[in-house]
Backbone and ligand atoms as CSV (ligand in chain L), in Angstrom:
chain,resi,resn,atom,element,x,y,z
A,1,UNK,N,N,-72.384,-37.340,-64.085
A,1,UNK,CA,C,-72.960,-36.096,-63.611
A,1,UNK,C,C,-72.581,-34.941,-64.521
A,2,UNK,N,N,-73.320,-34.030,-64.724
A,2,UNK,CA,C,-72.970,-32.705,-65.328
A,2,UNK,C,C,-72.600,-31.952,-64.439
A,3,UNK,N,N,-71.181,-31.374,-64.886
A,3,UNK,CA,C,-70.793,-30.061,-64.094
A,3,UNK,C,C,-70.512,-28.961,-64.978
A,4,UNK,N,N,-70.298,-27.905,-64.690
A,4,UNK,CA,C,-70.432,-26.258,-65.280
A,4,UNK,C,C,-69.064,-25.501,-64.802
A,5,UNK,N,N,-68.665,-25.371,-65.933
A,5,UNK,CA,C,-67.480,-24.308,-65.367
A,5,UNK,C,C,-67.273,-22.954,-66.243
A,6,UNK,N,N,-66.855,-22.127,-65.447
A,6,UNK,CA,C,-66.848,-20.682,-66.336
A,6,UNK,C,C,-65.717,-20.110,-66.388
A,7,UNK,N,N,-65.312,-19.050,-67.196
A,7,UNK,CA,C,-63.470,-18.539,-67.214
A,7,UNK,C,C,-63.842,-17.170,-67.915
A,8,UNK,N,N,-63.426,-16.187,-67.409
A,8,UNK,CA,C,-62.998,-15.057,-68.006
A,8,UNK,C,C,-61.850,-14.613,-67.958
A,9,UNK,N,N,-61.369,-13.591,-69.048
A,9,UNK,CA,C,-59.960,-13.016,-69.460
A,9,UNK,C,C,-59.778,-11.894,-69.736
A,10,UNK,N,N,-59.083,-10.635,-69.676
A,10,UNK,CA,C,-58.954,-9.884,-70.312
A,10,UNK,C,C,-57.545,-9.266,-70.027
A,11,UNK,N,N,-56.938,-8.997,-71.550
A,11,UNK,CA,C,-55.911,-8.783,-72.443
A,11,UNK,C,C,-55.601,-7.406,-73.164
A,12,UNK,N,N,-54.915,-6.626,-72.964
A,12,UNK,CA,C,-54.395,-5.359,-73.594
A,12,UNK,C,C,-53.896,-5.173,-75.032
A,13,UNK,N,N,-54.382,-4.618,-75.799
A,13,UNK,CA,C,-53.893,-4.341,-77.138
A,13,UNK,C,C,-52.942,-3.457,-77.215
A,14,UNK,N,N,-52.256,-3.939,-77.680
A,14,UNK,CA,C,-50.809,-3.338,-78.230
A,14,UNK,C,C,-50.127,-3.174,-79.230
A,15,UNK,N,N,-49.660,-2.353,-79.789
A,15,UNK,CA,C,-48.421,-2.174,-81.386
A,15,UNK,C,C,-47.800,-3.569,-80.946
A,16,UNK,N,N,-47.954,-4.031,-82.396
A,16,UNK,CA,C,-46.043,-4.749,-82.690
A,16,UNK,C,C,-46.589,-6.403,-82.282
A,17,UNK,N,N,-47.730,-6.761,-81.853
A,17,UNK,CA,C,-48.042,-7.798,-81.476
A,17,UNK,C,C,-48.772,-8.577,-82.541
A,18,UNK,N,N,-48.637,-9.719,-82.938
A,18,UNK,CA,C,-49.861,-10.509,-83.898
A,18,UNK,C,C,-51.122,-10.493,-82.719
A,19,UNK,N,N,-52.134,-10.334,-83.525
A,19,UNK,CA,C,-53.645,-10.812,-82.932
A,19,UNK,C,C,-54.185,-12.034,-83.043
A,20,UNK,N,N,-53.855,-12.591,-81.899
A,20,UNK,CA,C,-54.419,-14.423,-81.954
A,20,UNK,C,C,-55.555,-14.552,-80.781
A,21,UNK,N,N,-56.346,-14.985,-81.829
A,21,UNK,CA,C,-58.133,-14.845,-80.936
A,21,UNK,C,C,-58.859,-16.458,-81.271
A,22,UNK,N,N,-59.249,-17.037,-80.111
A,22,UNK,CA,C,-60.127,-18.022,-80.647
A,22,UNK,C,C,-58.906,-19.109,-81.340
A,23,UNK,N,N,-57.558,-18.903,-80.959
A,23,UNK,CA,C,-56.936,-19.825,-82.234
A,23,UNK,C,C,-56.748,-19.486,-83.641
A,24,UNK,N,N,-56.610,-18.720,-83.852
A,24,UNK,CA,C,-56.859,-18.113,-85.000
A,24,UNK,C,C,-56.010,-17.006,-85.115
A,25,UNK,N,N,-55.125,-16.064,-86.192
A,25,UNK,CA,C,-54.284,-15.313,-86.464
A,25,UNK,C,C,-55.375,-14.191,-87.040
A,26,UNK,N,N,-55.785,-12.766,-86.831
A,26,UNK,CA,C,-56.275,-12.316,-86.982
A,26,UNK,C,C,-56.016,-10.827,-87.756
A,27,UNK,N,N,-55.792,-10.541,-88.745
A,27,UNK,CA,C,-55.136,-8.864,-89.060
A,27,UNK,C,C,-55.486,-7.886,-88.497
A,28,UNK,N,N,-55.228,-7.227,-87.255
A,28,UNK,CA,C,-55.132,-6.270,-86.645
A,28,UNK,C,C,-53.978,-5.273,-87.112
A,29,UNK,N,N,-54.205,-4.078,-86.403
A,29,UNK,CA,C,-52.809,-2.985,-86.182
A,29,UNK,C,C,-52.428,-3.457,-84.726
A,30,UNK,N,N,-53.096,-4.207,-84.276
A,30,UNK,CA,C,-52.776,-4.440,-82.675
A,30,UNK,C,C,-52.844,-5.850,-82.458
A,31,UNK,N,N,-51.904,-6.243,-81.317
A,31,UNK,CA,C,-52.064,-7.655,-80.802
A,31,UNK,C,C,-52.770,-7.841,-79.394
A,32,UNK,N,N,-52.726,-8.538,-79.059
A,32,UNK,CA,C,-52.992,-8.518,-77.320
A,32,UNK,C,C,-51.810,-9.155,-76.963
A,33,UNK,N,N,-51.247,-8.141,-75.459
A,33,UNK,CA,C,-50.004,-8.515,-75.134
A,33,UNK,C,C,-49.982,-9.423,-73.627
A,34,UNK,N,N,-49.531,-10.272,-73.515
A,34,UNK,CA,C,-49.210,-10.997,-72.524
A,34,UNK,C,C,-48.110,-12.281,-72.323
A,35,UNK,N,N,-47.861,-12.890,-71.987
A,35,UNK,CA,C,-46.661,-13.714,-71.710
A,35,UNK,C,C,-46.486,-15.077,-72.625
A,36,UNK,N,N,-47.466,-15.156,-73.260
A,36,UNK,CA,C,-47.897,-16.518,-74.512
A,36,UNK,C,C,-48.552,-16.000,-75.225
A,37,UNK,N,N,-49.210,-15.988,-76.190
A,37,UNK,CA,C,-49.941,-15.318,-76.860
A,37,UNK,C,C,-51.122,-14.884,-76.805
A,38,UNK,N,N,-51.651,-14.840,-75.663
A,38,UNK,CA,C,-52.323,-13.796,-75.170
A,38,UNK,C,C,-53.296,-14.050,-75.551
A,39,UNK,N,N,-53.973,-15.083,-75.904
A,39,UNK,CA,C,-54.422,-15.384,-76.846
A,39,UNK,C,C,-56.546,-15.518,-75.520
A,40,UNK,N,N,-56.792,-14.839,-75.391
A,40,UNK,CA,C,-58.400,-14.184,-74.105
A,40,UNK,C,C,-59.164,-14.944,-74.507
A,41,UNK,N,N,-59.693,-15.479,-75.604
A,41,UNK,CA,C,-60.714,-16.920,-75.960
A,41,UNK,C,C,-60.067,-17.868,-75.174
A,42,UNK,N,N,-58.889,-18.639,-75.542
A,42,UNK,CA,C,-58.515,-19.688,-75.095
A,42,UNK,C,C,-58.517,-19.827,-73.666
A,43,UNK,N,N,-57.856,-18.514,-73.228
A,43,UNK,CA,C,-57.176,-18.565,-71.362
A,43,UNK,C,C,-59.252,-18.098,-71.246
A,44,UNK,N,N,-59.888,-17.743,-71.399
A,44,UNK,CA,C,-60.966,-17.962,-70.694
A,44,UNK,C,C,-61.588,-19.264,-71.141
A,45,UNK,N,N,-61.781,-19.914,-72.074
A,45,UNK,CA,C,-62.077,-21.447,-72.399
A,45,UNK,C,C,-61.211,-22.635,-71.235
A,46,UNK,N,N,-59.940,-22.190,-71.337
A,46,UNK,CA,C,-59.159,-23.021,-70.166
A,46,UNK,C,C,-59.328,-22.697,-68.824
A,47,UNK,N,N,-59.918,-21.755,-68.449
A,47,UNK,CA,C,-60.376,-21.383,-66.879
A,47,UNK,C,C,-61.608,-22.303,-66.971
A,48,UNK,N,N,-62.583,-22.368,-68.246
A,48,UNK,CA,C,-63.794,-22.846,-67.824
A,48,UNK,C,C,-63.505,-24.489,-67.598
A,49,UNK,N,N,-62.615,-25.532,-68.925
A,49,UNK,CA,C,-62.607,-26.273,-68.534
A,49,UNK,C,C,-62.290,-27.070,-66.817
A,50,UNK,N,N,-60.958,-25.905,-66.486
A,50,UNK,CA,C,-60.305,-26.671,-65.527
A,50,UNK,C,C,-61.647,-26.314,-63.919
A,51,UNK,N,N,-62.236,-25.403,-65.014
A,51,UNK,CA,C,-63.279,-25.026,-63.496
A,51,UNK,C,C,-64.276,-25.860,-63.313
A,52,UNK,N,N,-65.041,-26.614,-64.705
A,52,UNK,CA,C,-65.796,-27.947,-64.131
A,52,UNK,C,C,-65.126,-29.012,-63.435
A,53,UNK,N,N,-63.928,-28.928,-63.253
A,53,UNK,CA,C,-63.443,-30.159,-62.732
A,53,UNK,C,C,-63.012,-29.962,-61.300
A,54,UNK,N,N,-62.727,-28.282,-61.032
A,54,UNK,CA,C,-62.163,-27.943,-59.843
A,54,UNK,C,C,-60.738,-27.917,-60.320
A,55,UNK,N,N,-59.785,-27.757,-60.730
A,55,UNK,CA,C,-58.550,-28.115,-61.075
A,55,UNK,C,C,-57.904,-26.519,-60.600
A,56,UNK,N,N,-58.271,-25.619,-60.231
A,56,UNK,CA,C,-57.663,-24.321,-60.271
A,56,UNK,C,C,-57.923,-23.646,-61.302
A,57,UNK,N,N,-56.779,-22.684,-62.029
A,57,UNK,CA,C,-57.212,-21.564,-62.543
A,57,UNK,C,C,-55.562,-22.061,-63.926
A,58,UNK,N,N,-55.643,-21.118,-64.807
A,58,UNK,CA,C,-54.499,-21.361,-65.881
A,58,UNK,C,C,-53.000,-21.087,-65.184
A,59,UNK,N,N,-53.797,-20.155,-64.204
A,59,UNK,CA,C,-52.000,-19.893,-63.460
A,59,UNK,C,C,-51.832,-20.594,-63.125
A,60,UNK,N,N,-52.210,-21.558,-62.282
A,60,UNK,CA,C,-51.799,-22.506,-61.161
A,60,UNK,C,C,-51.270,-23.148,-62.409
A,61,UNK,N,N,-51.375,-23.959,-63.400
A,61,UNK,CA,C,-50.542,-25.343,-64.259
A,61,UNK,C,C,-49.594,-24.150,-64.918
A,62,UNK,N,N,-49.857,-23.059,-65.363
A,62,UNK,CA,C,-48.846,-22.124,-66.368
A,62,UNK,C,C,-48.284,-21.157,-65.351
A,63,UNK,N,N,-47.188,-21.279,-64.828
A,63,UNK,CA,C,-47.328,-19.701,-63.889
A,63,UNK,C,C,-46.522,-19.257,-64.916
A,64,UNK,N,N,-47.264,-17.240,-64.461
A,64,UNK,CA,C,-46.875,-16.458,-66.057
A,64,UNK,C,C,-45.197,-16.153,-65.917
A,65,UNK,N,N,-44.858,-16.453,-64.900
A,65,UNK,CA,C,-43.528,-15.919,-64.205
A,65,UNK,C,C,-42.329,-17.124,-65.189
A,66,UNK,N,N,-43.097,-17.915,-65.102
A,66,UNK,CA,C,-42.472,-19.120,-66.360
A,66,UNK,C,C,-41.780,-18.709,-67.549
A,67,UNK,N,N,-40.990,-18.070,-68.312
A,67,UNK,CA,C,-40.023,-17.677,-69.445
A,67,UNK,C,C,-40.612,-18.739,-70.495
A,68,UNK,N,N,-40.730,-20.225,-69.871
A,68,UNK,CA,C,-40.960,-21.103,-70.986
A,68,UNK,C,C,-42.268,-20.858,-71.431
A,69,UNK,N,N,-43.304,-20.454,-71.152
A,69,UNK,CA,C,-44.574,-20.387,-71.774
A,69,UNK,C,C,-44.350,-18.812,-73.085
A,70,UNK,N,N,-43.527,-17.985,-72.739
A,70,UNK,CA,C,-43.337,-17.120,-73.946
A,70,UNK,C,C,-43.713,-17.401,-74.903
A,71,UNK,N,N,-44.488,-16.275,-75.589
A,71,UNK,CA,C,-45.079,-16.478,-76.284
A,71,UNK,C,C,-46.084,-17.984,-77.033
A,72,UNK,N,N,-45.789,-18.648,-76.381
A,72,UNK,CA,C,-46.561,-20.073,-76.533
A,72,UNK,C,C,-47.802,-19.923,-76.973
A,73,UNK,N,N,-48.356,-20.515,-78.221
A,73,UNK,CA,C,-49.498,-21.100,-78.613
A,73,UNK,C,C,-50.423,-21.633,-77.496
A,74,UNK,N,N,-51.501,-20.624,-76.973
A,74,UNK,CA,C,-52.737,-20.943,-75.920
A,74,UNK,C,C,-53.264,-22.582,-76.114
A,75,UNK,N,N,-53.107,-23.275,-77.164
A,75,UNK,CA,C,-53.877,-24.511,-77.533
A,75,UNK,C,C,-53.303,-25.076,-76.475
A,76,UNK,N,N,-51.812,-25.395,-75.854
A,76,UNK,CA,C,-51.219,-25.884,-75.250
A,76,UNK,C,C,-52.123,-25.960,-73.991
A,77,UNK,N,N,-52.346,-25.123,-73.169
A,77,UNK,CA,C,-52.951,-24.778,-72.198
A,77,UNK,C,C,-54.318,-25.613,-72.057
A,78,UNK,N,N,-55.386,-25.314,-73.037
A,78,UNK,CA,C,-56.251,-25.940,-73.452
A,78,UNK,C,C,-56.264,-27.765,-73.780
A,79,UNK,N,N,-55.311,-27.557,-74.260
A,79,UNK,CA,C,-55.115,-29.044,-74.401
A,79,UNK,C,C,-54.927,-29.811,-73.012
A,80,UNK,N,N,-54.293,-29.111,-72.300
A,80,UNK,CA,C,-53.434,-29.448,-70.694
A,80,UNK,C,C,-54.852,-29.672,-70.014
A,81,UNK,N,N,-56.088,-28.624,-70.201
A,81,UNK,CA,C,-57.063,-28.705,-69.494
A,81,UNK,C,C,-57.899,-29.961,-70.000
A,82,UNK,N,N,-57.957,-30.302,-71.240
A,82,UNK,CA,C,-58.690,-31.582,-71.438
A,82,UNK,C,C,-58.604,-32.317,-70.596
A,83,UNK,N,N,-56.701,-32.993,-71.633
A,83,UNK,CA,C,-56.272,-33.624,-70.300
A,83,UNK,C,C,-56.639,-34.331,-69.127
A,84,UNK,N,N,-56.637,-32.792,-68.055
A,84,UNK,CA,C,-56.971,-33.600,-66.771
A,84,UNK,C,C,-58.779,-33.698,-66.804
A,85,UNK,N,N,-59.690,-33.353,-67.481
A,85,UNK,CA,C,-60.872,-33.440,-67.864
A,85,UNK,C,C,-60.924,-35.200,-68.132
A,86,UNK,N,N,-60.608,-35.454,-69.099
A,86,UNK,CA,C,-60.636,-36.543,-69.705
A,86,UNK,C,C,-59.672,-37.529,-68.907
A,87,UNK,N,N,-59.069,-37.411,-67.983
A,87,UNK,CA,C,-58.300,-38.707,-66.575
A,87,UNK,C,C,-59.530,-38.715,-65.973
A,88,UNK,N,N,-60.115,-37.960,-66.241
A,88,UNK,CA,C,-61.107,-37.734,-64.910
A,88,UNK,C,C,-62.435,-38.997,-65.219
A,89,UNK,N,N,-62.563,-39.032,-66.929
A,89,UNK,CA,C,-63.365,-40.337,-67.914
A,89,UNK,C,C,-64.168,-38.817,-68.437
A,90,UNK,N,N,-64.063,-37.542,-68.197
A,90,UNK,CA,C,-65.398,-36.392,-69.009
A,90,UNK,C,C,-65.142,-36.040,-70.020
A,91,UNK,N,N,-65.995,-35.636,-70.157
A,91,UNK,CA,C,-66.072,-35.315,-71.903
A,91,UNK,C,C,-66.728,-33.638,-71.963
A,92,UNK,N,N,-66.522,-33.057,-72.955
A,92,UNK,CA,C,-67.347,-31.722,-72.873
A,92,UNK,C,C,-68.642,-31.940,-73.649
A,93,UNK,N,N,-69.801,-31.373,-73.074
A,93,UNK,CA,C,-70.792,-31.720,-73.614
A,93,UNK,C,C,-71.267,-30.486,-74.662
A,94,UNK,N,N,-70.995,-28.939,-74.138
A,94,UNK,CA,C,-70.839,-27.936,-75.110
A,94,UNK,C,C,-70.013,-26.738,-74.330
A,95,UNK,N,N,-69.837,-25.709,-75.311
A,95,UNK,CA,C,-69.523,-24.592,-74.400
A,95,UNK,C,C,-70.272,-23.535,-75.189
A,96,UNK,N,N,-69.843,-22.033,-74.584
A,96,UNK,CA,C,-70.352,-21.116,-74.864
A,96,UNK,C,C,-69.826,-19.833,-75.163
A,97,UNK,N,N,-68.601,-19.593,-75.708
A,97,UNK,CA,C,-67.637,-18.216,-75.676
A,97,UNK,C,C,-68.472,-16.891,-76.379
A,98,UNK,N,N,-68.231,-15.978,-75.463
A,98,UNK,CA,C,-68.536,-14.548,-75.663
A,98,UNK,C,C,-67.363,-13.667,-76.002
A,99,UNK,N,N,-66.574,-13.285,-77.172
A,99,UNK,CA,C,-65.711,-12.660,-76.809
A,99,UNK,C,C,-66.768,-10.785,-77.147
A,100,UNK,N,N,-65.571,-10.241,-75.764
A,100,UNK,CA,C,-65.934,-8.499,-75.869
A,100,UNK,C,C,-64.685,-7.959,-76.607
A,101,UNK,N,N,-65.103,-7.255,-77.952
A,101,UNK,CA,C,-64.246,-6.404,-78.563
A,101,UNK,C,C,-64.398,-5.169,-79.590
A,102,UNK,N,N,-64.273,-3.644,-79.378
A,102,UNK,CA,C,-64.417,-2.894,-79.976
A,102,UNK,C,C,-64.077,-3.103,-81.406
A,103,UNK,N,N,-62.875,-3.815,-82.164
A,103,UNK,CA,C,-62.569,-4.065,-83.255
A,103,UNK,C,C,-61.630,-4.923,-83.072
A,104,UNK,N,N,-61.197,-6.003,-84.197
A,104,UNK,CA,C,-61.771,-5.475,-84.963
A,104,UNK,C,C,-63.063,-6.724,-84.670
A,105,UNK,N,N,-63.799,-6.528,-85.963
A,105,UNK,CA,C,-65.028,-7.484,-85.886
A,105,UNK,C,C,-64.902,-8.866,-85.762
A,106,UNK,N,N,-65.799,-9.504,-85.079
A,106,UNK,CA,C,-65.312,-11.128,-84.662
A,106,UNK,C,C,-66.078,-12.021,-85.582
A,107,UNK,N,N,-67.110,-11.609,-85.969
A,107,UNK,CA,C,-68.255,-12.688,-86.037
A,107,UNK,C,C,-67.796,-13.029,-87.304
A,108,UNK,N,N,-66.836,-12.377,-88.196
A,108,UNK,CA,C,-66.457,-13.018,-89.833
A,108,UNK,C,C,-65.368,-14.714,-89.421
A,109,UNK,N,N,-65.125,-14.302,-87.975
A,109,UNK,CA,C,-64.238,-15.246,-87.786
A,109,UNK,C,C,-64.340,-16.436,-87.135
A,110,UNK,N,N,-65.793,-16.350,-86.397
A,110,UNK,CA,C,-65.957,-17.642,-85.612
A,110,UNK,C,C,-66.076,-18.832,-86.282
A,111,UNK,N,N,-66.044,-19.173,-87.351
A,111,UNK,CA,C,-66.317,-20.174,-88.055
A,111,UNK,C,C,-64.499,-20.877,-88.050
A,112,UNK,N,N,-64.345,-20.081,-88.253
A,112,UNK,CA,C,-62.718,-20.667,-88.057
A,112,UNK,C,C,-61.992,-20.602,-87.038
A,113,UNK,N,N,-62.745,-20.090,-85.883
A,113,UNK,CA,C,-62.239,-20.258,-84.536
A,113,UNK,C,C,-63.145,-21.622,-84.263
A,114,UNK,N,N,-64.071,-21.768,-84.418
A,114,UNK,CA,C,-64.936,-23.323,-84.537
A,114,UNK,C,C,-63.963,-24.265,-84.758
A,115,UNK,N,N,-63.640,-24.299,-85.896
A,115,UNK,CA,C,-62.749,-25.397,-86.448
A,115,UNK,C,C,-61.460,-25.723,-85.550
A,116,UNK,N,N,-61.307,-24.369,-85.006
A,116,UNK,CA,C,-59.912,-25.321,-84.347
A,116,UNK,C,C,-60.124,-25.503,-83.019
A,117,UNK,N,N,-61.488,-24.881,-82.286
A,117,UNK,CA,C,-61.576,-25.829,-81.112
A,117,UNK,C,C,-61.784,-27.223,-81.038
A,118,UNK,N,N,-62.749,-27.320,-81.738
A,118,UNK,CA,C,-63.532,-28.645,-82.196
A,118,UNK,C,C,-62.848,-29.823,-82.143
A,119,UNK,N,N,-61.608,-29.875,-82.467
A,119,UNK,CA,C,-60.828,-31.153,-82.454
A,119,UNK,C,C,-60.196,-31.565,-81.062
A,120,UNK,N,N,-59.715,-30.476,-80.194
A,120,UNK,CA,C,-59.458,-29.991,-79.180
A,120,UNK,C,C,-60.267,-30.401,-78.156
A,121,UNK,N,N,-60.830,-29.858,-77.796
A,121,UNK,CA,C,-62.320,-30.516,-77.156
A,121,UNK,C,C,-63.221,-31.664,-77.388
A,122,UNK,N,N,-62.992,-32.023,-78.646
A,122,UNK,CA,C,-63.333,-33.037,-78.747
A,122,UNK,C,C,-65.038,-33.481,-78.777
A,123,UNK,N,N,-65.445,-32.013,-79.492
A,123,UNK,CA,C,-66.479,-32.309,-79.711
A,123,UNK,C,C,-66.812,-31.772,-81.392
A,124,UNK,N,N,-68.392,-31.622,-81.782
A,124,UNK,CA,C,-68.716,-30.804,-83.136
A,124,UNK,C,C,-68.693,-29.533,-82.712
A,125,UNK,N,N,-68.631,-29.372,-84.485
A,125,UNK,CA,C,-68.525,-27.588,-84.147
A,125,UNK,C,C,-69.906,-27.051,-83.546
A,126,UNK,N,N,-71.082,-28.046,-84.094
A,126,UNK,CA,C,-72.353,-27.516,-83.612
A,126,UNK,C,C,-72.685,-27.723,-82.380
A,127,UNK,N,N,-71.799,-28.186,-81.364
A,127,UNK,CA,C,-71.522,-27.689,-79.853
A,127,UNK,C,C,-70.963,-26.944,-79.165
A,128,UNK,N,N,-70.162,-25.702,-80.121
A,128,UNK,CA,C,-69.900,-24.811,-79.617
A,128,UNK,C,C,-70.322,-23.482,-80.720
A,129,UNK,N,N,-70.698,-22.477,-79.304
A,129,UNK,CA,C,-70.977,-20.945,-79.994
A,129,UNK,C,C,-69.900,-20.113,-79.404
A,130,UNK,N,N,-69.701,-19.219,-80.637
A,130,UNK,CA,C,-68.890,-18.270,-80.159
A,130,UNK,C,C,-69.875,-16.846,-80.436
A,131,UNK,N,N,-69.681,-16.537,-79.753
A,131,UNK,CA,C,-70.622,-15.145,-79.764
A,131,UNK,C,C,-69.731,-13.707,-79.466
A,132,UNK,N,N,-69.787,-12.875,-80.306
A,132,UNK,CA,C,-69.358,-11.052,-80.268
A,132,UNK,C,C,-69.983,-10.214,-79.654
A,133,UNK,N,N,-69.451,-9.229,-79.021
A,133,UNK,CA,C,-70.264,-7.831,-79.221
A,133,UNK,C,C,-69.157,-7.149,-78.285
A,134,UNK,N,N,-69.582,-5.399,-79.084
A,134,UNK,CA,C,-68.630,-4.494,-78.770
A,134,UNK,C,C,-69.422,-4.005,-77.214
A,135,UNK,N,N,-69.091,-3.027,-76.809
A,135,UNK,CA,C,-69.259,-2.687,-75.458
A,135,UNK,C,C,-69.723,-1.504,-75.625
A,136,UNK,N,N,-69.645,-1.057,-76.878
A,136,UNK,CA,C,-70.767,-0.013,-77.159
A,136,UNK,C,C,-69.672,1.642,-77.010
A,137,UNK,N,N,-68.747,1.206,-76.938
A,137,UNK,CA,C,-67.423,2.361,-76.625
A,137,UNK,C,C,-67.706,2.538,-75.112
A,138,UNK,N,N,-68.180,2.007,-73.916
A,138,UNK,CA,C,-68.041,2.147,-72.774
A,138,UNK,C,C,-66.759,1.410,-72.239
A,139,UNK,N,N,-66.146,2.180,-71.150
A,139,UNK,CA,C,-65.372,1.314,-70.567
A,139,UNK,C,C,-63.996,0.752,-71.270
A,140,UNK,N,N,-62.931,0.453,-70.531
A,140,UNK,CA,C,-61.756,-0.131,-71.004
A,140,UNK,C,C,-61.595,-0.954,-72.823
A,141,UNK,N,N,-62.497,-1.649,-72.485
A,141,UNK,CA,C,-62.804,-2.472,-74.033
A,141,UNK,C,C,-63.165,-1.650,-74.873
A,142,UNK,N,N,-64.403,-0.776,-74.428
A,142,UNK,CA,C,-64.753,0.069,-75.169
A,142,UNK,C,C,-64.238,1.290,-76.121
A,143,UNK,N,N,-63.329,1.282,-75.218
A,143,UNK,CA,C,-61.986,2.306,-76.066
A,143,UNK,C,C,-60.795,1.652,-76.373
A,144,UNK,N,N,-61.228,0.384,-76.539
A,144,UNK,CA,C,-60.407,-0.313,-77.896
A,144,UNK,C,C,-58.859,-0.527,-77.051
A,145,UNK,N,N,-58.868,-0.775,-75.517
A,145,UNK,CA,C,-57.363,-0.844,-74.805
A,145,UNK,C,C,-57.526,-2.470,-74.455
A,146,UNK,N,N,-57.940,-3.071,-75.080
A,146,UNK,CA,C,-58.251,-4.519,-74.767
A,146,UNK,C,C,-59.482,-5.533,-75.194
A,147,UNK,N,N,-59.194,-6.227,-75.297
A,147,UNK,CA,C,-60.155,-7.744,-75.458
A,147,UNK,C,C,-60.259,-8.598,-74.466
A,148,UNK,N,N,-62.057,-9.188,-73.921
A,148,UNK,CA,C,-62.324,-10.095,-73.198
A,148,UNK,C,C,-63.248,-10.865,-73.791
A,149,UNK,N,N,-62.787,-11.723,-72.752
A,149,UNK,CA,C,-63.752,-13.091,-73.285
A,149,UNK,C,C,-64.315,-13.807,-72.365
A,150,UNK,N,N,-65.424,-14.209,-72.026
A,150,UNK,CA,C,-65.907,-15.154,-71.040
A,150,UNK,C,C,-66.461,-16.304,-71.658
A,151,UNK,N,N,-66.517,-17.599,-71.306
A,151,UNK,CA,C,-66.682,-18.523,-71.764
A,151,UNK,C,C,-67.327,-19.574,-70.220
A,152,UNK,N,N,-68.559,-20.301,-70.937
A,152,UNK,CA,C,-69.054,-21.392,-69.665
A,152,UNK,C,C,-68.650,-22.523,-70.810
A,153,UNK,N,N,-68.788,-23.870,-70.427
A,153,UNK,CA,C,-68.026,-24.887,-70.274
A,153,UNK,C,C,-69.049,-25.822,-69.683
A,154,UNK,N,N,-69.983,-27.054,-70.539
A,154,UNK,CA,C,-70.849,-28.018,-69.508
A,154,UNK,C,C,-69.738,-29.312,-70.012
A,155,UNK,N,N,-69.161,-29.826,-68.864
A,155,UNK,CA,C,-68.813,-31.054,-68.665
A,155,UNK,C,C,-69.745,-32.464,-68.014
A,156,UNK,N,N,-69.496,-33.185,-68.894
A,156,UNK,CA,C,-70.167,-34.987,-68.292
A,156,UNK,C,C,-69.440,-35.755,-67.998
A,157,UNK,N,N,-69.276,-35.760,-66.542
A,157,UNK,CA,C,-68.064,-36.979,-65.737
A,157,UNK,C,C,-68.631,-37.904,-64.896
A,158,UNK,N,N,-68.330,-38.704,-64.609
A,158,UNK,CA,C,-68.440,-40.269,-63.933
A,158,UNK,C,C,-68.831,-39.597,-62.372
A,159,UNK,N,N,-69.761,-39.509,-62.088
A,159,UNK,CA,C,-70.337,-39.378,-60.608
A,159,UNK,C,C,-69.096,-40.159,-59.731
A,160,UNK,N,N,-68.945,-38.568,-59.024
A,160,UNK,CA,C,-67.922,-38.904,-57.832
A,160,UNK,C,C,-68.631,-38.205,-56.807
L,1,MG,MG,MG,-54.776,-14.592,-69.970
């Protein structure tokens, strides 16, 4: 059966932080700050997986209250969501990430945010899009106090 899952995120920019987007190390003046690396592609990619399956949300397997997830590499998370995807016998069939960000620019980078989902998921790169756009200076994002990302997620699992 095909199921659909979706995940959104959003993350505060801050001095003094690396910018890790999509997997990827990014040159900013700003990072996004949160308890692992903050990293708003991934934690909305991992809401979507664990949401075709029903599995909960990233808090429920990571709670942020956890010391050990500090600063931690988001792949982890992602990986965790396969995982229980793949006990399950599914596979991802594609996804779809949108990240929202005033700066800096994304679209020089999706190609190499491609590459490192791809292995991850366990699919081609030409099954997943990552898609940009600024917010036009409206709103929180818009004035450059954060990055979001929403991401859907089609999973193919063994009819239950
Ligand atoms: Mg998050």
């Amino acid at each position: 059966m095909i199921r659909v899952g979706s995940g959104h995120d959003t993350h505060r920019l801050v001095a003094g932080r690396p910018l890790v987007l999509g997997g990827i190390r990014i040159e900013h003046s700003r990072g996004l700050d949160g308890h692992s690396d903050a990293d708003v592609a991934l934690h909305a990619l991992t809401d979507a997986v664990l949401g075709a399956i029903g599995e909960g949300d990233i808090g429920t397997h990571f709670p942020p209250h956890e010391q050990h997830w500090r600063n931690a590499a988001s792949s982890i998370f992602l990986e965790k969501a396969m995982r229980l995807l793949r006990e399950r016998g599914g596979m991802i069939a594609n996804t779809d990430l949108t990240i929202l960000a005033e700066a800096p620019r994304i679209a020089p980078h999706c190609d190499a945010m491609k590459a490192v989902l791809a292995p991850i998921l366990g699919i081609a790169t030409s099954r997943i899009a990552i898609k940009a756009t600024t917010t036009e200076r409206l709103g929180a994002i818009g004035r450059g106090e954060g990055i979001a990302a929403f991401a859907t997620v089609t999973a193919r699992l063994p009819y239950v």
